[in-house]
N, C-alpha and C positions, 0 to 999 in steps of 0.2 A: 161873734162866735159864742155860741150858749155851751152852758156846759150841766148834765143832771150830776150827782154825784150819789156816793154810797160808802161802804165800807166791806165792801166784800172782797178777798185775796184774790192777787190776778195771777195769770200764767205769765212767765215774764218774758216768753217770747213771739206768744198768739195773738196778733192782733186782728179785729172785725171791723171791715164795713159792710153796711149797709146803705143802699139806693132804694129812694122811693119817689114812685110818680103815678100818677093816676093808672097807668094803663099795666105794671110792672114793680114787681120786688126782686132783688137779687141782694143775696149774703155771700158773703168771702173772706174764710178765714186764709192768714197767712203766718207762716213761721218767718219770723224776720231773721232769725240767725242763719238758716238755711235757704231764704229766700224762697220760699216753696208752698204751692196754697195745700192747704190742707182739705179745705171745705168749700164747694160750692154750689151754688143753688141757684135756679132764678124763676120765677111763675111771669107768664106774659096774660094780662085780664084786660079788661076796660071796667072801672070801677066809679058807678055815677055819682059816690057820698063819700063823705070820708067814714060812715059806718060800711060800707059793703070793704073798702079798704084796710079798713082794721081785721074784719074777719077774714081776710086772704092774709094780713101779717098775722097774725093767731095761727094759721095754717104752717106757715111759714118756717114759725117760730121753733114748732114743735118737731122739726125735722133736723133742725140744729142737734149737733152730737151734745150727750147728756153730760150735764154736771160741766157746761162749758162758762168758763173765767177766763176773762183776756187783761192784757195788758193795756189795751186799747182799743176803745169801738169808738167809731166814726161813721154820723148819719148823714147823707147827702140826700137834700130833696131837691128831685127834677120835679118841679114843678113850674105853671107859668104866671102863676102870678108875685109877681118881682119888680122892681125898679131901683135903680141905680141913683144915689145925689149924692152930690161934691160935699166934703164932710163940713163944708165952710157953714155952706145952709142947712146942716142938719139939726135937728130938735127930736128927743128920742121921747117926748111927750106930746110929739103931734106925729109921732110915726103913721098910722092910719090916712093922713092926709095926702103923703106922697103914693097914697096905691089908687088914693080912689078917682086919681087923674085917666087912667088907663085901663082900672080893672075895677069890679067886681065885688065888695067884700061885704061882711055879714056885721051887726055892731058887735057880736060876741066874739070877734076873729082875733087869735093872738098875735099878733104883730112883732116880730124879731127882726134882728140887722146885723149881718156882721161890718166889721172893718177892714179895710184893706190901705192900711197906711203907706205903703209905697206909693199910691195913686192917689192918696186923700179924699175916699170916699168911700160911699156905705152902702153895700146893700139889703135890702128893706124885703121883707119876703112873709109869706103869712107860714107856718111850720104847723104839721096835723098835734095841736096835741094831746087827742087820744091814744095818737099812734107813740107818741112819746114818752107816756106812761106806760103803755105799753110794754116797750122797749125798756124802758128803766125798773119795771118789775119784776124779767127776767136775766137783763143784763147786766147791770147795774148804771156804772158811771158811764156818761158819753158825749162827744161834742157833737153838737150838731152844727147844718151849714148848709146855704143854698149851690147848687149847681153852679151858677153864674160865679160866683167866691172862687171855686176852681178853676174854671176855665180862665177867669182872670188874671190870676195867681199863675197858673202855669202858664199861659201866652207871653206874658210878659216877662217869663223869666227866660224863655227859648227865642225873645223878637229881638230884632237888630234897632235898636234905639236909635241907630240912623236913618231909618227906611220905615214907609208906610205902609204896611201890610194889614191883611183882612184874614181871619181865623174863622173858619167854619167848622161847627161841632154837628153832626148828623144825627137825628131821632127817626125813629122810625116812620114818626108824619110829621117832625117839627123839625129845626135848626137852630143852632143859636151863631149867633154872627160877633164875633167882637174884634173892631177898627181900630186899632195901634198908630199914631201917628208919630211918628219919633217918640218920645220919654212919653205922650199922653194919650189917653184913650180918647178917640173917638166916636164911636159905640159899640153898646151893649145892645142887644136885642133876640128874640127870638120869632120867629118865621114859623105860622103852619103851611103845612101842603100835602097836596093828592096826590101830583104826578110828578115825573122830572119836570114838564114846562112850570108847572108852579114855582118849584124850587128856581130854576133859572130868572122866572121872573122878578120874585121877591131880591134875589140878590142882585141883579143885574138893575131895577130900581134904588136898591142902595145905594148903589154904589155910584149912579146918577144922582141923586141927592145929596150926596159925598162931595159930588165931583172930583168920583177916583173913575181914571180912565183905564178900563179891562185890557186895554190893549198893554200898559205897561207896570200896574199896582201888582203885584204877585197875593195868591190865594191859596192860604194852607189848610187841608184839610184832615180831619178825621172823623171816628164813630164810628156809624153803620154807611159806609161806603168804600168799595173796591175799585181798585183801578178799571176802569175800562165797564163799570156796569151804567146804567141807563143812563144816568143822574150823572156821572162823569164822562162819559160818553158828547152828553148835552155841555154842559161845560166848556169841556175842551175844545167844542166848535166856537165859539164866544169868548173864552177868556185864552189870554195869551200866555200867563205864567200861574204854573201849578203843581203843587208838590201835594203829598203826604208825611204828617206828622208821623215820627217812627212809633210803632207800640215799645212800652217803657220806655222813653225819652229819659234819660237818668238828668239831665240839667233840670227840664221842666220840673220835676220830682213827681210827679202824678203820685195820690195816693192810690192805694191798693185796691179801692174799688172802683177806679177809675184807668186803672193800665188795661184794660183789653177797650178803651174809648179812645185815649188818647196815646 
């Protein structure tokens, strides 16, 4: 977890986050003493560059109430290019090498990782940072952090460390999947797709490669899915045990720009 810093006077009870992914920006301020959001926002785009994304957060930015200082701003990137290694083999000067397994990257990419020492291990993720300066131009100080870091963080603080369970997080055309198997993770991953049959596929191949059997691993869900809509509709004909993760889960602790996901 990075952190920008500054010296500007905060409000000492407004805290911000911000979500950013190629396709979407959303801000949300919250009063923590009163529990209460104050502010919220979200623009839904497809953005090919991270210049055309900067100029929807320039957008963004300027609809935020005036002369606003938090106590707290917190940047989540959904984004997909990520991966996950065991902090045994980690080298934070060979960072770049763990992405270019799977993905995609530029030689000028800046490369960031947080940690997640309950699990001993690191995620590895590339962070916009135009958008960063950005952000620390008019906000000041702020952690940043990739998406997977949360979902990890919270599943594993609501999982039954006896039992192996599967966490599905829903995007509007992706998923992210993370396997708990008692005390250890199994995987991290994320899934794109078109239809509900995509989505069924990609999991139901997981979880064959797993060799977790649907008929009796339990699958918990959240995000952008309702009971009974397409996508769990499909589901529910194929897997045998399946709940929903409550919104504001108070153990998981979700942050605040992540309670209307999980």
């Amino acid at each position: 977890m990075r952190q920008l810093e500054t010296n500007l006077h905060t409000n000492k009870h407004q805290s911000l986050s911000v979500q950013i992914s190629l396709n979407g920006l959303s801000f949300l301020i919250t009063d923590e003493n009163q529990n209460q959001i104050r502010f919220e926002n979200e623009e839904w785009f497809y953005a090919t560059t991270p210049f055309e994304l900067h100029s929807e957060l320039e957008k963004l930015l300027r609809k935020l109430p005036q002369n606003s200082v938090f106590k707290e701003v917190s940047v989540i990137y959904e984004t997909p290019v990520y991966t996950v290694v065991p902090e045994l083999f980690f080298d934070e000067r060979k960072a770049s090498e763990y992405l270019k397994f799977n993905s995609k990257i530029l030689v000028n990419d800046y490369i960031s990782h947080d940690r997640l020492d309950f699990l001993n291990l690191v995620v590895v993720y590339v962070p916009l940072m135009n958008l960063n300066n950005a952000l620390f131009e008019k906000l000041g100080s702020f952690e940043y952090f990739h998406l997977a870091t949360v979902l990890l963080d919270a599943f594993f603080k609501i999982h039954d460390k006896a039992e192996t369970r599967v966490f599905v997080h829903v995007r509007e055309s992706s998923f992210d999947c993370v396997v708990y198997k008692e005390d250890r993770l199994e995987l991290c991953n994320s899934y794109p797709y078109a239809s509900p049959e995509d989505f069924l596929y990609y999991l139901l191949f997981m979880m064959e490669q797993l060799q977790l059997n649907p008929d009796k691993i339990p699958i918990s869900l959240c995000g952008k899915i309702q009971e009974n809509n397409a996508i769990h509709e499909l589901l529910y004909k194929y897997i045998r045990h399946i709940d929903f993760i409550p919104t504001h889960n108070s153990e998981a602790k979700i942050p605040f720009s992540l309670q209307k996901i999980v």
